[in-house]
N, C-alpha and C positions, 0 to 999 in steps of 0.2 A: 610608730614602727611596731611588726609583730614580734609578741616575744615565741623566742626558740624551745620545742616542748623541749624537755629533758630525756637524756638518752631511754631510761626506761621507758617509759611512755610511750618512744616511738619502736620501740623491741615488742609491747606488746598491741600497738596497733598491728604490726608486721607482722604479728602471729595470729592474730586475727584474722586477719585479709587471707593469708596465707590458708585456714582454717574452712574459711566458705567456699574458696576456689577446691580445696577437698571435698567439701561436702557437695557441692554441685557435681562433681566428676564422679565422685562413689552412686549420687543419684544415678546421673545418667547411666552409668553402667548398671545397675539395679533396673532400672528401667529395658534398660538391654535385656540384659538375663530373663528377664521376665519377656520380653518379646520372644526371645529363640528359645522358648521353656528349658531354660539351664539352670535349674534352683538350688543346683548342689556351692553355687559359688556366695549364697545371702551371706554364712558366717562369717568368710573374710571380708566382705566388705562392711559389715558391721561392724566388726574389729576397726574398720580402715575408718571410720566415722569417730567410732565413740573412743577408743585410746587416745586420740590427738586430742577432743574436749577434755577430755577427763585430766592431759597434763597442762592443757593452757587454765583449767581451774584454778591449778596448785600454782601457775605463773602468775596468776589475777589475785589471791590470795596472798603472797611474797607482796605484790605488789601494792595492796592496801592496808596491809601489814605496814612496808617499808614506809607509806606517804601518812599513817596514822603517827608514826612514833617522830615523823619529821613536822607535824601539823599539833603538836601537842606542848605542853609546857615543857620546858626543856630541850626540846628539837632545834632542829640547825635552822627550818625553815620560820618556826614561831618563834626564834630568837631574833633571826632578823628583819623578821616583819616588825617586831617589839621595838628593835632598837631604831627602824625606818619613821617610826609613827612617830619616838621621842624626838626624834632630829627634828622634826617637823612646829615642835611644841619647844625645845630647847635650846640654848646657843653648841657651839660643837666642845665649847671646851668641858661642858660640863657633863654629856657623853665620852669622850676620850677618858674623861676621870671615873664614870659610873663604868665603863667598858673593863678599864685596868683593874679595878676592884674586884667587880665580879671572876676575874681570872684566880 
């Protein structure tokens, strides 16, 4: 069975996707302008390109920030990967007792 990405993950594909369909549309209009010698409009659509990179940076950033401190000692996700591997190697009663302690 496939596993389900986690909500973020699929917020910043979304914003991605979302991102090229901008960029393709600022082109084409750029391309326009330039066909009907209209140059006075390049500044806003450079605006309309480069603002939206510039904050899905600081969303990609949040976001390998958030998946480092969860992938790390101590994190939610390297704890239960920790405690998936012992299960694998121990009987269960002796994880419910390592589990309760570490609390």
């Amino acid at each position: 069975m496939k596993q389900q990405q986690e909500y973020s993950k699929k917020v910043l594909d979304n914003e991605l996707a979302l991102l090229w369909v901008n960029t393709i549309g600022m082109m084409a209009l750029a391309f326009y302008c330039v066909y009907t010698r209209f140059d006075a409009a390049f500044p806003w659509l450079t605006a309309m390109v480069g603002l939206p990179w510039a904050a899905w940076g600081v969303s990609k950033t949040g976001y390998t920030m958030k998946s480092a401190k969860q992938n790390t000692a101590g994190g939610i996700t390297y704890e239960t990967a920790m405690l998936a591997a012992k299960a694998e190697h121990q009987n269960p009663q002796t994880i419910a007792e390592e589990t309760v302690t570490d609390l």
